[in-house]
DRENKEFI-750697 format. One record per residue (C-alpha): residue number from 1; residue in one letter; x, y, z. Coordinates in steps of 0.2 Angstrom, whole numbers, padded with zeros to 4 digits, always signed. Layout:
N
SITE num residuo  east north    up
SITE NUM       A     X     Y     Z
...
END
This chain:
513
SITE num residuo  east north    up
SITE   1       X +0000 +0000 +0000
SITE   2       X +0007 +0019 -0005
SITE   3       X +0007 +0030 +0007
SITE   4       X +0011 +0045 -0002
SITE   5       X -0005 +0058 -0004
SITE   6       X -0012 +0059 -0019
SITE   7       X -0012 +0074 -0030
SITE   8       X -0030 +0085 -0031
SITE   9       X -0041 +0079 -0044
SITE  10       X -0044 +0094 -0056
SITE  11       X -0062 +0096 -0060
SITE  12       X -0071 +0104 -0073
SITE  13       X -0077 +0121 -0072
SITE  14       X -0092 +0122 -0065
SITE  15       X -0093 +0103 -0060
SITE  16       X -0101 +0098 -0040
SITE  17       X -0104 +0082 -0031
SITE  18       X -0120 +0081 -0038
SITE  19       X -0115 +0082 -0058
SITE  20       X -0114 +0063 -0065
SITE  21       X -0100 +0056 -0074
SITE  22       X -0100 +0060 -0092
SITE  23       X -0106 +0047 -0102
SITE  24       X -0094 +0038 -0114
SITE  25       X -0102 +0027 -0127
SITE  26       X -0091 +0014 -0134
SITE  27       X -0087 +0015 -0151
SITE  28       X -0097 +0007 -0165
SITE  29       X -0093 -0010 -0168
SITE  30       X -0091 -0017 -0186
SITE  31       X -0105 -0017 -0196
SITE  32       X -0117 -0013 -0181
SITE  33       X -0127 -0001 -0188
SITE  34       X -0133 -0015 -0204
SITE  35       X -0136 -0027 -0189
SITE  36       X -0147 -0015 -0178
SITE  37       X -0155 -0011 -0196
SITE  38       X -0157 -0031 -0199
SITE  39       X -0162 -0034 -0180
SITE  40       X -0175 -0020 -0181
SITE  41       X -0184 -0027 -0197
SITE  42       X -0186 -0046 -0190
SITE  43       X -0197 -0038 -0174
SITE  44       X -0215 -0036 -0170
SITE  45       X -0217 -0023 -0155
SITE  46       X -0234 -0016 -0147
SITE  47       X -0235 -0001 -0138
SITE  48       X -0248 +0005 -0124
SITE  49       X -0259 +0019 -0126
SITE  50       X -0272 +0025 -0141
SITE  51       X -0260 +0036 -0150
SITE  52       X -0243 +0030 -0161
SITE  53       X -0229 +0032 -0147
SITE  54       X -0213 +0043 -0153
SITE  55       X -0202 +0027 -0152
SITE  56       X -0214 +0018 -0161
SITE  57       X -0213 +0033 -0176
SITE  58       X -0193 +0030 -0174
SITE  59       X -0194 +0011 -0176
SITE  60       X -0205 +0012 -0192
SITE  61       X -0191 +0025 -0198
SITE  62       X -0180 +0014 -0194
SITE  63       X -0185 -0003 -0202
SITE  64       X -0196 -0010 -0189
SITE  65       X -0203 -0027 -0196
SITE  66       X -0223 -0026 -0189
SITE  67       X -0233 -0015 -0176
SITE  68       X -0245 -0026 -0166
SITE  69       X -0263 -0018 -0163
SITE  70       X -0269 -0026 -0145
SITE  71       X -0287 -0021 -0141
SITE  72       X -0280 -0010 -0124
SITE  73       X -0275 +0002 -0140
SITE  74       X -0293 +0006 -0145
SITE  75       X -0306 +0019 -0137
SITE  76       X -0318 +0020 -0153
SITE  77       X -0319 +0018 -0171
SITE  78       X -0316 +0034 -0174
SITE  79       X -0296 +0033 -0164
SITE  80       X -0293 +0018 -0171
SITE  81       X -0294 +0025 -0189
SITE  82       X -0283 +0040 -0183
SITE  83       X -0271 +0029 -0175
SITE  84       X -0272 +0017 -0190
SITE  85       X -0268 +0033 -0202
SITE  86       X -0254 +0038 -0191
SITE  87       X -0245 +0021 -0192
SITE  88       X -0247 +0020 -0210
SITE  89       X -0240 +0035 -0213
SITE  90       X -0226 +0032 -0204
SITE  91       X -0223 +0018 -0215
SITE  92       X -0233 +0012 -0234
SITE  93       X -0229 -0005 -0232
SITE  94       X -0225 -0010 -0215
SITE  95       X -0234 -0025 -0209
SITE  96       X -0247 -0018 -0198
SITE  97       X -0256 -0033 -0188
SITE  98       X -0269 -0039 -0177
SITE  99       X -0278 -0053 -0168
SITE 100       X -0295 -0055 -0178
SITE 101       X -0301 -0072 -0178
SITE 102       X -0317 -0069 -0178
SITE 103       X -0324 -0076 -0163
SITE 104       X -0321 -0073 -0145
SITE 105       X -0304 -0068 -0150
SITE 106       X -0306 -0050 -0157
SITE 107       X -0295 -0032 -0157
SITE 108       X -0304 -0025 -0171
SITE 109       X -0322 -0028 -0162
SITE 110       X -0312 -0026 -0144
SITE 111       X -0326 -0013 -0138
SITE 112       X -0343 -0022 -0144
SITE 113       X -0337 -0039 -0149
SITE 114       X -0334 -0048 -0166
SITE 115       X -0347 -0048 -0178
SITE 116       X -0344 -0064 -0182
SITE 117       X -0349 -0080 -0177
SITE 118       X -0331 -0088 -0173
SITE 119       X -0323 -0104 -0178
SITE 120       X -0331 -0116 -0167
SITE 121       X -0348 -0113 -0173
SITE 122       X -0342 -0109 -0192
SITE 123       X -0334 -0127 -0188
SITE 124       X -0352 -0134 -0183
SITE 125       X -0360 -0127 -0199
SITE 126       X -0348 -0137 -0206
SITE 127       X -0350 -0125 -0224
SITE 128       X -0333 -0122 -0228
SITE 129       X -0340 -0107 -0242
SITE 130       X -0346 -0098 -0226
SITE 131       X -0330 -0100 -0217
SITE 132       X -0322 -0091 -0233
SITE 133       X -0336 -0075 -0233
SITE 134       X -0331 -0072 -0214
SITE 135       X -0315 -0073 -0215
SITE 136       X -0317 -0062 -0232
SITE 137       X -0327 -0053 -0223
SITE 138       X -0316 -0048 -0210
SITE 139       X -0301 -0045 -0221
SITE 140       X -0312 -0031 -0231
SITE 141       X -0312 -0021 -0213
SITE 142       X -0294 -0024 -0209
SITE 143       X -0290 -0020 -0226
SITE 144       X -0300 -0001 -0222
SITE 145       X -0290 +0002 -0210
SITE 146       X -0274 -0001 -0216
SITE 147       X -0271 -0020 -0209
SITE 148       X -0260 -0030 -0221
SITE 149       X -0258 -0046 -0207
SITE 150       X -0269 -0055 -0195
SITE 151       X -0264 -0067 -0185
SITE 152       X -0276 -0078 -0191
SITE 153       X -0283 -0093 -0190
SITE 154       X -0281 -0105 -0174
SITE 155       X -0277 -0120 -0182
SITE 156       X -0277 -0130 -0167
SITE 157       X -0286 -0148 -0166
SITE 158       X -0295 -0144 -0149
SITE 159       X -0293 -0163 -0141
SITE 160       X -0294 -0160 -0124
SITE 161       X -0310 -0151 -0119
SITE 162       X -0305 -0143 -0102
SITE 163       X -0291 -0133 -0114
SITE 164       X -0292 -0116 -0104
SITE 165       X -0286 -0106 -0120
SITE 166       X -0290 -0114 -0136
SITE 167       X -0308 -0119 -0134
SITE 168       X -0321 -0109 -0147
SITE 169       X -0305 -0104 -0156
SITE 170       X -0303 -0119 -0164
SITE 171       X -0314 -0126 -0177
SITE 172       X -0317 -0142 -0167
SITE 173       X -0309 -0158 -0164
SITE 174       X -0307 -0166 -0179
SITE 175       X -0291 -0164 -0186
SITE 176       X -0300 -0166 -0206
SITE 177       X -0314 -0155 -0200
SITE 178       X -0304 -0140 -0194
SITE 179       X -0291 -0143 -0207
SITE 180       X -0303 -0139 -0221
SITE 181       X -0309 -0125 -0211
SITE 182       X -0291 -0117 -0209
SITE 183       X -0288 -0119 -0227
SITE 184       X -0305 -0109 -0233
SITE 185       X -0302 -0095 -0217
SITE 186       X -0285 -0092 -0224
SITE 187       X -0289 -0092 -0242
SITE 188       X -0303 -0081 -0237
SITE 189       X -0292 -0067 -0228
SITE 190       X -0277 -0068 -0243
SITE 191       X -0289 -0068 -0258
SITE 192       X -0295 -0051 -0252
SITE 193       X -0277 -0044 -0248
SITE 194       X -0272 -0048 -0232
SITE 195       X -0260 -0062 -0226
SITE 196       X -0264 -0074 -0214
SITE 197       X -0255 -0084 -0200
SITE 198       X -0261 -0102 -0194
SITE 199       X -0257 -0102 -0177
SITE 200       X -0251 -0110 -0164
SITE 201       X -0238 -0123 -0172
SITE 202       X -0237 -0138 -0169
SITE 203       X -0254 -0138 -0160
SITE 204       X -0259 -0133 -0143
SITE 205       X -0275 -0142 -0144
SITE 206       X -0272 -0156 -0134
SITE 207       X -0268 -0147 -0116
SITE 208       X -0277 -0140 -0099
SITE 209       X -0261 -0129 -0097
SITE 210       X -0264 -0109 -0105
SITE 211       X -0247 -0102 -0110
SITE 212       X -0248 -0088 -0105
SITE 213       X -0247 -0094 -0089
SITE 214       X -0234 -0109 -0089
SITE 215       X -0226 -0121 -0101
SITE 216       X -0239 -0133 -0106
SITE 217       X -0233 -0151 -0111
SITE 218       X -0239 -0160 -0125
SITE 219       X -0237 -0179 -0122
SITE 220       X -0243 -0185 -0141
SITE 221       X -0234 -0197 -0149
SITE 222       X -0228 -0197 -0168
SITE 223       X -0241 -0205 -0173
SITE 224       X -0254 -0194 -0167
SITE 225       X -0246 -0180 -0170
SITE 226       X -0246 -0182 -0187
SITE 227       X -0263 -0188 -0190
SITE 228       X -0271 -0171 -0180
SITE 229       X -0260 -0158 -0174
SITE 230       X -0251 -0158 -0191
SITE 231       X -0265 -0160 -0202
SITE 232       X -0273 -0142 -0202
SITE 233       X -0255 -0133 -0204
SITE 234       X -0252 -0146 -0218
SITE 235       X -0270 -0140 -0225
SITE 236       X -0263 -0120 -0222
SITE 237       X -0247 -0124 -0231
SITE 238       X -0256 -0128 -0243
SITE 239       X -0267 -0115 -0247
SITE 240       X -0253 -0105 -0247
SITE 241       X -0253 -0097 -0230
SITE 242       X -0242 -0082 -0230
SITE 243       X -0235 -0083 -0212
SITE 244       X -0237 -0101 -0198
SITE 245       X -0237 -0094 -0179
SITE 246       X -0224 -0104 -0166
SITE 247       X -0231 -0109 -0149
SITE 248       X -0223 -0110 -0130
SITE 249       X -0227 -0128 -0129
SITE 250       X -0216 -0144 -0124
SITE 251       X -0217 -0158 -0137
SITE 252       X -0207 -0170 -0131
SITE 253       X -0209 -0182 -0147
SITE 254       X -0201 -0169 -0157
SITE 255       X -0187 -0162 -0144
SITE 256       X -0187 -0164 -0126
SITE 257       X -0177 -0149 -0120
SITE 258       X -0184 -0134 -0130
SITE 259       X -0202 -0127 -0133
SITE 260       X -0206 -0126 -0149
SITE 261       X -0204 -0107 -0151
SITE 262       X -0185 -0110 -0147
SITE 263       X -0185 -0129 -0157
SITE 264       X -0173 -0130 -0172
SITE 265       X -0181 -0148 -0174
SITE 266       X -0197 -0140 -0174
SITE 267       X -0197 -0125 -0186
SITE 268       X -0181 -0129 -0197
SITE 269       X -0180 -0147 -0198
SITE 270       X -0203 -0154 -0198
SITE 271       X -0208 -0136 -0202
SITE 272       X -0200 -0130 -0215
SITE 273       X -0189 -0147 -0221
SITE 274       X -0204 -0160 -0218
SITE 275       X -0220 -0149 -0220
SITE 276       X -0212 -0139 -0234
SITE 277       X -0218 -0122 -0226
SITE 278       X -0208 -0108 -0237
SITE 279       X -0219 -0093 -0229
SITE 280       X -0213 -0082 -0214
SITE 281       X -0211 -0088 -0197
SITE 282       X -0219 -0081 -0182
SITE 283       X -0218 -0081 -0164
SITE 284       X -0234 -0080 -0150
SITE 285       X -0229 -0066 -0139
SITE 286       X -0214 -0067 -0129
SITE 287       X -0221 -0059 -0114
SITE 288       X -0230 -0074 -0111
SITE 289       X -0225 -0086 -0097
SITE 290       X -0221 -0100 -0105
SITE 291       X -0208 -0091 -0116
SITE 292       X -0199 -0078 -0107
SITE 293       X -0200 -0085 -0086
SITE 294       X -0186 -0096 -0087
SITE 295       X -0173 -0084 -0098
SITE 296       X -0182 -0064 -0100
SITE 297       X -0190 -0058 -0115
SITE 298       X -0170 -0052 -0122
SITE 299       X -0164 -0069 -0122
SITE 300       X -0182 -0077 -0127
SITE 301       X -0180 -0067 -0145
SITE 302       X -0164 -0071 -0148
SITE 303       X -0167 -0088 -0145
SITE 304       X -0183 -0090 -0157
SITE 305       X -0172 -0082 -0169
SITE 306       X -0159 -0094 -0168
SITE 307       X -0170 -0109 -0170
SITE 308       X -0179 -0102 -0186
SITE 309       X -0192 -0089 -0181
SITE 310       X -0191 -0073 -0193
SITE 311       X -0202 -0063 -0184
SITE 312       X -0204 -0063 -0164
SITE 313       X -0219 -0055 -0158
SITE 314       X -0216 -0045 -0142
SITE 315       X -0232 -0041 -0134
SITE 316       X -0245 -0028 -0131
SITE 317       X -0238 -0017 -0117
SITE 318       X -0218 -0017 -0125
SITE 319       X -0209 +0000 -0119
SITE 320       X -0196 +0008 -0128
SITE 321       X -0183 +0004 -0115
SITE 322       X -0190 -0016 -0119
SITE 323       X -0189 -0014 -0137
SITE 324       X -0170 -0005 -0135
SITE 325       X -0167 -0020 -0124
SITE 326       X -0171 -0032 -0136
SITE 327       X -0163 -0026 -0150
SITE 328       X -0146 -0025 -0142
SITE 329       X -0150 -0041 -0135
SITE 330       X -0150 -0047 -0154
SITE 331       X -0136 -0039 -0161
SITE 332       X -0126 -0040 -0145
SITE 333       X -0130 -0062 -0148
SITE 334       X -0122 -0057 -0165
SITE 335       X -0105 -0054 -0161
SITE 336       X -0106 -0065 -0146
SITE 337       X -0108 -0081 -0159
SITE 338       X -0124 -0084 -0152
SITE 339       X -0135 -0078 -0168
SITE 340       X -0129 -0081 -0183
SITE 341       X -0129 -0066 -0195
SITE 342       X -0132 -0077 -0208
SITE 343       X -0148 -0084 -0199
SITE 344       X -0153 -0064 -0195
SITE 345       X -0153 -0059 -0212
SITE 346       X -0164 -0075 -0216
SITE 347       X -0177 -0067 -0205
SITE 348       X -0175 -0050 -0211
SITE 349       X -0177 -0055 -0229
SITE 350       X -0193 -0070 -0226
SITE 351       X -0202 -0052 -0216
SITE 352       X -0197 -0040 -0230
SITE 353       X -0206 -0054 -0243
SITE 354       X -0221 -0056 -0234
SITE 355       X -0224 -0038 -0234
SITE 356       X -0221 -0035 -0252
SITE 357       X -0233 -0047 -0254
SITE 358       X -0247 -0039 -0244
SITE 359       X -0245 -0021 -0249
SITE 360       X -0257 -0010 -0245
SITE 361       X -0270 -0002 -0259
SITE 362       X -0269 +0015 -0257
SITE 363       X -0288 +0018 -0258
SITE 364       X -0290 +0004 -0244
SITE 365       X -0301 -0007 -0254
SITE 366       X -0299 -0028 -0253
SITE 367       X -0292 -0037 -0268
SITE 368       X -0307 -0040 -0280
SITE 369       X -0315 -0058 -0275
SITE 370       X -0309 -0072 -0282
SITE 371       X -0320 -0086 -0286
SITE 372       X -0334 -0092 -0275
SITE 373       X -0340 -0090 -0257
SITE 374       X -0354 -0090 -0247
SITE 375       X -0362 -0079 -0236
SITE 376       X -0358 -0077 -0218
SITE 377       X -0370 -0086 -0206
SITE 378       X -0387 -0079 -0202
SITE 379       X -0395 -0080 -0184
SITE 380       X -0405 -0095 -0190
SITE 381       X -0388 -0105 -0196
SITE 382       X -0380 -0102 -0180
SITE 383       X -0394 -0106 -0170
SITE 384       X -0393 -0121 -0180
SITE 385       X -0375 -0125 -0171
SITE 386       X -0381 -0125 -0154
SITE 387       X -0381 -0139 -0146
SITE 388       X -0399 -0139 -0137
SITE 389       X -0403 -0154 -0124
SITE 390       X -0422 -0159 -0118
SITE 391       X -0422 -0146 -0103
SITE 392       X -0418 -0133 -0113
SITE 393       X -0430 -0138 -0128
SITE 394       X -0443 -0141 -0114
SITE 395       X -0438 -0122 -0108
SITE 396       X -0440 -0118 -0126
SITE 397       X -0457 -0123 -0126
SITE 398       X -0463 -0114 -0109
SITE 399       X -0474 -0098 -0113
SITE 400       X -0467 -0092 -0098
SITE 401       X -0457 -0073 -0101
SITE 402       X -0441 -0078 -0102
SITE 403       X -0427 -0069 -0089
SITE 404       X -0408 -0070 -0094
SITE 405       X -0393 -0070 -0082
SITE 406       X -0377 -0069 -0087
SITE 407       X -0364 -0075 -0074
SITE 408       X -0348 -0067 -0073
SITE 409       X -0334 -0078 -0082
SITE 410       X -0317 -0074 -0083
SITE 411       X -0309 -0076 -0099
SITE 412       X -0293 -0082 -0104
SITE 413       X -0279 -0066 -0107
SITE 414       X -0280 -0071 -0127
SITE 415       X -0297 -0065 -0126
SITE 416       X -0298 -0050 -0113
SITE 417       X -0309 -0041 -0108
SITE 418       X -0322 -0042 -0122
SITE 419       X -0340 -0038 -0119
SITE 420       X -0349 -0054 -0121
SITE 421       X -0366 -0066 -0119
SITE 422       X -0383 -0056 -0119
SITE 423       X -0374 -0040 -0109
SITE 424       X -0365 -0040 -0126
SITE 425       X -0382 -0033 -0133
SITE 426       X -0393 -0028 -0120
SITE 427       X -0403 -0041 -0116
SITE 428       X -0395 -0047 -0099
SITE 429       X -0408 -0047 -0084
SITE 430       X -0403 -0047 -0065
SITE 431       X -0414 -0061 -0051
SITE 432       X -0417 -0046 -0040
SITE 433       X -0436 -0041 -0041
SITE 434       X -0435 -0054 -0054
SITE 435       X -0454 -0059 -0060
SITE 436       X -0459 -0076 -0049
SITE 437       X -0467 -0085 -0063
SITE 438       X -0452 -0079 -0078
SITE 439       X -0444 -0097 -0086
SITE 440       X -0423 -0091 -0082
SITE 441       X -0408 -0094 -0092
SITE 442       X -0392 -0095 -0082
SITE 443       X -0378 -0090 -0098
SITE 444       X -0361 -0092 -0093
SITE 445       X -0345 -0098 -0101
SITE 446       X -0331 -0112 -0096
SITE 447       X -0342 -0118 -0084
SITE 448       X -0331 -0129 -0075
SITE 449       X -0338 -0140 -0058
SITE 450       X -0332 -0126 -0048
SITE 451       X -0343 -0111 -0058
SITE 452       X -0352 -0100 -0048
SITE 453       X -0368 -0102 -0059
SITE 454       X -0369 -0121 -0051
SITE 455       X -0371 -0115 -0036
SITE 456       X -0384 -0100 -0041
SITE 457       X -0396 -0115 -0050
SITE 458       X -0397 -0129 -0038
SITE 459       X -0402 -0112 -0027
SITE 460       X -0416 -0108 -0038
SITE 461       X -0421 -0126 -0039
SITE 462       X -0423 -0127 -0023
SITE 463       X -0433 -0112 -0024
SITE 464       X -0445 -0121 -0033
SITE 465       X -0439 -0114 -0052
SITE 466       X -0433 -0125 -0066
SITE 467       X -0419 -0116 -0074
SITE 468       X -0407 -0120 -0089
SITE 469       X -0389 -0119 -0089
SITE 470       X -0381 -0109 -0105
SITE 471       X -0362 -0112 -0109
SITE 472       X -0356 -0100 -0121
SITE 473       X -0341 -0111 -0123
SITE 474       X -0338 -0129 -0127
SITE 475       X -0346 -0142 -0118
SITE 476       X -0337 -0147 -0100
SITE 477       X -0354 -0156 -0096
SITE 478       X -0370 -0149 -0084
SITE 479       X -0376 -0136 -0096
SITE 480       X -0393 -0137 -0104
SITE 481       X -0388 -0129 -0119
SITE 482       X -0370 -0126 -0130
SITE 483       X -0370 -0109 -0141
SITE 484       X -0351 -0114 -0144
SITE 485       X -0345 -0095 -0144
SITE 486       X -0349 -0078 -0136
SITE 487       X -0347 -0065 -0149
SITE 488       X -0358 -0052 -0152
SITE 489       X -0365 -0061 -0168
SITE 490       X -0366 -0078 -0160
SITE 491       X -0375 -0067 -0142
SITE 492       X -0387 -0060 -0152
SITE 493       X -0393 -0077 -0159
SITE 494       X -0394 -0084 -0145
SITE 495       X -0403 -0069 -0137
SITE 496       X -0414 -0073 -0154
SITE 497       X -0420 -0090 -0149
SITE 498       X -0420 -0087 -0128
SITE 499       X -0431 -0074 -0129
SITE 500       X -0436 -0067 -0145
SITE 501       X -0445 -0051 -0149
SITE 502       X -0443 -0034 -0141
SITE 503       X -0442 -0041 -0122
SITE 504       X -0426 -0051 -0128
SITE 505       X -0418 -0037 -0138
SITE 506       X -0424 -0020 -0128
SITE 507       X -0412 -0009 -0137
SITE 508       X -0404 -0007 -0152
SITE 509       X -0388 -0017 -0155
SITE 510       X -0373 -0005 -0157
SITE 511       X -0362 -0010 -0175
SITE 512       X -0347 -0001 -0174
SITE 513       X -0332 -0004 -0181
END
């Protein structure tokens, strides 16, 4: 140790204890700014609030790949436009996307609810022309606004009923069924100019475990795996989908140490090497659970990148330090051997091609139809796709006014908070001061053993009523009858045959957006 005293340290003029350290910022490495440029177009970032964020209007200057509209971005249809106009603005050919599949699932309808009937009961119609016309139908509004991708349709074989986030999504559980579905719902959305994305590969079906959550497991063997959860992505491929979406699922079959998201096996070597699929790669959001608990969101994109992913979606509440994060995170993986740059220009260029190939029209009309489709269900045709039993048909029959109650039911995070069931448009009663001799419908959803609306029947029962059980999901068994969605459009049916006339529908049913 010295014990000579140190000479005085000569500050600056004007300096004081409190002034920070001047910040150095190390020098550019070589070729970082092509990487930041290639790292930038290979992400898909969402932003809070109802107006384009200044780091968003810097990342679309920049080369950002996508910007992800979540239904927490919309107050009205008249914001959305403007917001809409700002992105695209910002950026002519940017792929500007959203969940839209129609059904529970909605950000376009986030407010009121879609005005479509949804896959499940498109999948009990079993018309596979009217699963084209909504999805059709649905591209001509995104296409208004300025949307070029939906990340759409859920593709998933839904084989294991008590699956807490898949459900109505899927068009059933019949791998041949819902593949035909998800061939005429994609052909539907591209014919009228906007891409579409089968989701969530390699099938998250056949799980009770929600992703968002935790890491489900899928225990399938090959066999099975091949002969349902394939089949509908096989049927996407194709029909020429433009984009497949990853899911945070374990698939030991396939590889027992990485989720699929994160699987080389997965998405290189059975997605596009077995399946044939040539179209962009995309990831479910990393903020979810079962992507970015074990590592962060930084090291979950680099990861999905590295395995074969092209275009990571980062969530619906990403902040600019986040989207800073992850962007060094990328190019930082670069230089550090972990990401090839190779690999990062793949991405890059499979995100550019999809969006040259969904451009937007400048007048923000959908591509002129091509072929034949049917028209979109009618109340009569969805009604149709109920599943009614003998108590409710007896119910049915009663002359008695009819009382609807709609229990509250949580929804899964994919769905939100989205108004639902006859609240949805109007018609939802309450028991207090409730008519003694009204028949009552109990409407719920995901009603599990442990729903509250079991409790709320037996205590009418034993109050002398009859009462039917309603499940506006699928069936988990107890409920009288299955509407098999809760949209707005599938709502109002069901409103329709409950209690039809003016008592059933007391005011008129907003159609916005």
């Amino acid at each position: 140790m010295s014990s000579e005293t140190p000479a005085p340290v000569r500050r600056p003029e004007g300096f004081n204890a409190t002034t920070p350290p001047p910040v150095v910022k190390a020098p550019p490495r070589p070729g970082e700014a092509r990487l930041r440029t290639l790292a930038a177009a290979t992400l898909m970032p969402g932003f809070t609030g109802t107006q384009m964020p200044d780091w968003i209007a810097d990342a679309l200057a920049a080369g950002v790949g996508s910007v992800c509209i979540y239904g927490t971005n919309l107050t009205s249809p008249a914001q959305l436009a403007t917001l809409m106009a700002q992105l695209r603005a910002a950026s002519p050919t940017v792929l500007l996307a959203l969940d839209k599949e129609g059904g529970d699932v909605t950000r376009l309808h986030y407010l009121t609810g879609s005005n479509q009937p949804g896959n499940a009961v498109l999948g009990r119609i079993d018309d596979v022309a009217a699963t084209e016309a909504s999805a059709a139908a649905i591209a001509a509004e995104l296409v208004a606004l300025g949307f070029n991708l939906n990340l759409a349709p859920d593709a998933d074989v839904n084989s294991t009923a008590s699956n807490p986030v898949i459900g109505v999504r899927s068009f059933g559980a019949d791998a041949a069924l819902v593949a035909r579905h998800t061939a005429a719902f994609t052909t539907g959305l591209q014919r009228a100019g906007v891409a579409a994305c089968a989701k969530h590969f390699p099938g998250h079906g056949d799980t009770a475990t929600d992703s968002h959550l935790a890491l489900p497991t899928i225990a399938a063997d090959g066999h099975t795996l091949r002969t349902r959860e394939l089949v509908p992505f096989a049927a996407a491929i194709a029909a020429g989908t433009a984009s497949i979406m990853t899911s945070h699922i374990m698939m030991p079959v396939l590889d027992a140490e990485n989720p699929a998201t994160f699987s080389r096996a997965i998405l290189k070597d059975l997605l596009r090497g077995e399946l044939g699929f040539t179209g962009a790669v995309i990831t479910d959001a990393l903020d979810m659970a079962g992507a970015c608990a074990p590592t962060g969101i930084e090291a979950a994109a680099v990861r999905a990148l590295a395995a074969g992913a092209d275009l990571p979606c980062l969530g619906s509440q990403t902040p600019a330090e986040r989207y800073a994060g992850i962007l060094g995170a990328i190019v930082d993986a670069v230089y550090a051997g972990d990401l090839q740059a190779s690999r990062l220009e793949d991405a890059a260029r499979s995100v550019a091609v999809l969006a040259a190939g969904y451009r937007p029209r400048a007048d923000g009309s959908p591509l002129p139809a091509k072929g034949t489709a049917g028209a979109v269900p009618d109340a009569a045709a969805i009604t149709a796709a109920f599943d009614i039993g003998p108590a409710a048909r007896s119910w049915l029959a009663d002359r008695s006014a009819p009382l609807l109650i709609q229990v509250d039911s949580e929804a899964n995070l994919a769905v939100g908070r989205v108004p639902w069931g006859p609240a949805s448009v109007g018609a939802a009663g309450t028991l207090k001061h409730a008519d003694p001799s009204a028949k009552i419908a109990l409407v719920g959803r995901g009603l599990d053993a442990d729903h509250p609306i079991r409790q709320i029947a037996d205590e009418l029962r034993a109050d002398g009523r009859t009462p039917i059980v309603v499940e506006c999901g699928r069936p988990r068994g107890g409920a009288d009858l299955v509407a098999f969605g809760a949209s707005r459009t599938v709502s109002r049916a069901l409103v329709e045959l409950l209690a039809p006339g003016p008592a059933g529908m007391p005011g008129h049913d907003r159609d916005t957006l």
